[in-house]
C-alpha positions as a Markdown table, in Angstrom:
| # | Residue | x | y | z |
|---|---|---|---|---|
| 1 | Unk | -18.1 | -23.7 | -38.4 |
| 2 | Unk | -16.1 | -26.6 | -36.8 |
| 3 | Unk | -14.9 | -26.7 | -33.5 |
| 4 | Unk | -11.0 | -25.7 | -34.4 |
| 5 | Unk | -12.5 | -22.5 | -36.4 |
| 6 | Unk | -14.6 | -21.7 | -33.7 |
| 7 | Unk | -11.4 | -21.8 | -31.2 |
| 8 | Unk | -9.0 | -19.9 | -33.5 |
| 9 | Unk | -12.0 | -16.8 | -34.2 |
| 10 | Unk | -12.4 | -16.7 | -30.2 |
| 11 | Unk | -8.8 | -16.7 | -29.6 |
| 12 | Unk | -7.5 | -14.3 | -32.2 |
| 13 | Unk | -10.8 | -12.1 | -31.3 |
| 14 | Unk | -9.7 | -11.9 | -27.3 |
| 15 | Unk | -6.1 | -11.8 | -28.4 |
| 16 | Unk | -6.9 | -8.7 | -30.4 |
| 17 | Unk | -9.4 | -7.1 | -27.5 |
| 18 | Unk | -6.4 | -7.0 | -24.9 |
| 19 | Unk | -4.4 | -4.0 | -24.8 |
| 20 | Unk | -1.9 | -4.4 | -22.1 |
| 21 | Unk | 1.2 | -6.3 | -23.8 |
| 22 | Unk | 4.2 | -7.5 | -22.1 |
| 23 | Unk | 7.5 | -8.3 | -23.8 |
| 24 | Unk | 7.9 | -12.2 | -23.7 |
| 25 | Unk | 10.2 | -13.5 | -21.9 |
| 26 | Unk | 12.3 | -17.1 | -23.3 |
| 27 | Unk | 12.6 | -18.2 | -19.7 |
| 28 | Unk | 8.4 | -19.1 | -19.8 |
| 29 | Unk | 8.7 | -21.7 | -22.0 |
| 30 | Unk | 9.7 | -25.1 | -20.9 |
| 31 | Unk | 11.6 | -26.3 | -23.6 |
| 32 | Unk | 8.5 | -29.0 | -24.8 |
| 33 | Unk | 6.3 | -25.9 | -26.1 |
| 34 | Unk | 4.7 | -25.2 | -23.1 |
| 35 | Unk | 4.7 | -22.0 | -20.6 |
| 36 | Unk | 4.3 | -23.9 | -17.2 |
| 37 | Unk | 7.3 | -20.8 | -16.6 |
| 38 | Unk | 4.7 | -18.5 | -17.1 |
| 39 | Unk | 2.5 | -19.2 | -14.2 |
| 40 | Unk | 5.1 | -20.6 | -11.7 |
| 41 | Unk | 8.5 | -19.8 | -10.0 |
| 42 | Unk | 10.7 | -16.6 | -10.3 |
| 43 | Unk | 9.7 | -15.6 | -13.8 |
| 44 | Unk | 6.2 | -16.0 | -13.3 |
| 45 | Unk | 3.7 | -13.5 | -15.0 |
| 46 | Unk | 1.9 | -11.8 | -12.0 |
| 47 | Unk | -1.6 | -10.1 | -12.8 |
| 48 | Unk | -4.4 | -8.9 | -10.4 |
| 49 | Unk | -7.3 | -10.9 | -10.9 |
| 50 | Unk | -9.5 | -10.9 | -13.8 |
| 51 | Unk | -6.6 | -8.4 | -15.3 |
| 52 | Unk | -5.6 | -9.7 | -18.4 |
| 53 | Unk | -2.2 | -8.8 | -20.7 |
| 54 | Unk | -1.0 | -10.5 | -24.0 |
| 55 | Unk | 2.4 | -11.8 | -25.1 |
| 56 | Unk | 4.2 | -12.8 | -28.7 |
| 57 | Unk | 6.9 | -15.5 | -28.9 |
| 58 | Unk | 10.3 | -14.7 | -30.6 |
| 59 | Unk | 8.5 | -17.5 | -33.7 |
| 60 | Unk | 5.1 | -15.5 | -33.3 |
| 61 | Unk | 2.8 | -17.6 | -30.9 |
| 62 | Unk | 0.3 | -15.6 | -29.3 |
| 63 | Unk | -0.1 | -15.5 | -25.5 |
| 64 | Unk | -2.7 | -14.7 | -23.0 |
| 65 | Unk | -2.8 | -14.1 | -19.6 |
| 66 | Unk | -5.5 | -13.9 | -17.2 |
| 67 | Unk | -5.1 | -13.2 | -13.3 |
| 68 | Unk | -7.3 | -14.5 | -11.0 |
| 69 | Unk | -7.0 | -15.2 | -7.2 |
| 70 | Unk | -5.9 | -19.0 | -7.2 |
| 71 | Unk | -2.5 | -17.3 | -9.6 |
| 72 | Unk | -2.5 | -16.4 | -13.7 |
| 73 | Unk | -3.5 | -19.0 | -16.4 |
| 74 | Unk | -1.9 | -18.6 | -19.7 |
| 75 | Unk | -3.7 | -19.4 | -22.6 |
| 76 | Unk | -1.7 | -19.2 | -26.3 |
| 77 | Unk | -1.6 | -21.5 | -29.4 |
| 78 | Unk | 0.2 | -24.7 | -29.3 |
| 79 | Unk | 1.7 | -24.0 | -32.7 |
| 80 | Unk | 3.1 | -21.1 | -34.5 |
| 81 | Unk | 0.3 | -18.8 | -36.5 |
| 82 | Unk | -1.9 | -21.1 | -35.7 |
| 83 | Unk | -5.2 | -20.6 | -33.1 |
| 84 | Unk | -6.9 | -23.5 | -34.5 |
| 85 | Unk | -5.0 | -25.4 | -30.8 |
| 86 | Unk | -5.3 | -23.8 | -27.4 |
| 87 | Unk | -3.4 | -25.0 | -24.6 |
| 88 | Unk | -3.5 | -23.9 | -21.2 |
| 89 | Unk | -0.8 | -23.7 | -18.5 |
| 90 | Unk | -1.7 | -22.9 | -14.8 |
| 91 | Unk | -0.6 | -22.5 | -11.2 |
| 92 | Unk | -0.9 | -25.8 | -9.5 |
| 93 | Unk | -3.5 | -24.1 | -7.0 |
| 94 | Unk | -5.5 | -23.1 | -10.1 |
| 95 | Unk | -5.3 | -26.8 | -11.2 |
| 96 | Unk | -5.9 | -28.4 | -8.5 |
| 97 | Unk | -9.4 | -27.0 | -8.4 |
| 98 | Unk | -10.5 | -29.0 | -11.7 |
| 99 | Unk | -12.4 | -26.3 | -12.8 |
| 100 | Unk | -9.9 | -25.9 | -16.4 |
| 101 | Unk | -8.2 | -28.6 | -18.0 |
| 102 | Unk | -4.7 | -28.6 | -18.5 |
| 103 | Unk | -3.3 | -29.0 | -22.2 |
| 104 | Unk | -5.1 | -28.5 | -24.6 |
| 105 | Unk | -9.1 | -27.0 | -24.5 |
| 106 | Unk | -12.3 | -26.9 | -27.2 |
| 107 | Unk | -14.6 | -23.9 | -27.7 |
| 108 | Unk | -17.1 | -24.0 | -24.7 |
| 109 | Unk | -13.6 | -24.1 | -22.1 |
| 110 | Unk | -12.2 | -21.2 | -24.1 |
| 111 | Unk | -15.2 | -19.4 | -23.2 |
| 112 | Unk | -15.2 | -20.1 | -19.5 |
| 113 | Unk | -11.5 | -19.1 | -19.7 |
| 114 | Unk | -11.4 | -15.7 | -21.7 |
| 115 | Unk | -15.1 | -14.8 | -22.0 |
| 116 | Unk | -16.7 | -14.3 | -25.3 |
| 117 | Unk | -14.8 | -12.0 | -26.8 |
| 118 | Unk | -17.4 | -9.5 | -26.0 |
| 119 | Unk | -16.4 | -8.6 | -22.7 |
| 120 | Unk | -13.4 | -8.5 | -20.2 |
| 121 | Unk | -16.2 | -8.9 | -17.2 |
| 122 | Unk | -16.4 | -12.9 | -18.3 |
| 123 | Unk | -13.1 | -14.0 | -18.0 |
| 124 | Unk | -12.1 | -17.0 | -15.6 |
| 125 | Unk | -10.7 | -14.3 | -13.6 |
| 126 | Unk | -14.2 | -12.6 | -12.7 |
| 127 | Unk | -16.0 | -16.5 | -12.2 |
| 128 | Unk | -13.3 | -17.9 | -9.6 |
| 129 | Unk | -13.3 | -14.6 | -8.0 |
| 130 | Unk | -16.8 | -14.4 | -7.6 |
| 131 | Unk | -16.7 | -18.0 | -6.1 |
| 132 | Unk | -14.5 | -16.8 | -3.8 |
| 133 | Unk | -16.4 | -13.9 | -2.5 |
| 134 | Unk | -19.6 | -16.0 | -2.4 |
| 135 | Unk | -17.5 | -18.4 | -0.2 |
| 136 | Unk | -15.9 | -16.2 | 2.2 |
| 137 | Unk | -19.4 | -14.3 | 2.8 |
| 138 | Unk | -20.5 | -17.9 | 4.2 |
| 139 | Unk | -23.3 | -17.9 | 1.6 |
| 140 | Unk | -23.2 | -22.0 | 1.1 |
């Protein structure tokens, strides 16, 4: 399988997995394609870390949204009907960390970001939070 076919089967397959779905909302998107909306400022899309939820577009892209304690990243195809391009938008917090790159991601960061389409307990939600308990126990 190439790369892009390995991307769109991981994406569709975690898009499929989520059941929580909330009704998208126009004012996510930024007007270039992107959802930096999403994740930021008063429309943002608040989860509890490691929670996830899915979205649709009005011109069916597919959207999902993982919580985690640095804010939500939302993952979703950069074209209509088509998985074979993942982008990512996340909170500036999230991104200043440098652990996910912002734009557009290949197979291996798709799996860091919604697991392996196996199981919710490997999202980027349950990694940075882990992190973050390891951190505050004083462990390093």
């Amino acid at each position: 399988m190439t790369q892009s076919s390995l991307v769109a089967a991981l994406f569709d397959k975690k898009f499929n997995m989520i059941t929580t779905e909330i009704p998208y909302d126009p004012a996510w998107n930024n007007n270039t394609g992107y959802f930096d909306n999403a994740v930021e400022g008063p429309n943002a899309v608040i989860l509890e870390p490691t929670m996830e939820a899915k979205s649709t577009t009005d011109n069916n892209r597919k959207l999902i949204f993982i919580g985690t304690v640095l804010g939500t990243i939302v993952v979703f195809q950069r074209y209509s009907g088509r998985s074979d391009v993942i982008v990512t938008n996340q909170t500036k917090a999230l991104h200043s960390t440098y652990l996910i790159p912002f734009g557009s991601i290949d197979y291996d960061t798709l799996v860091n970001v919604v697991g392996n389409g196996y199981s919710v307990e490997s999202n980027v939600g349950y990694w940075i939070n882990n992190i973050a308990q390891t951190l505050s126990k004083g462990v390093v």
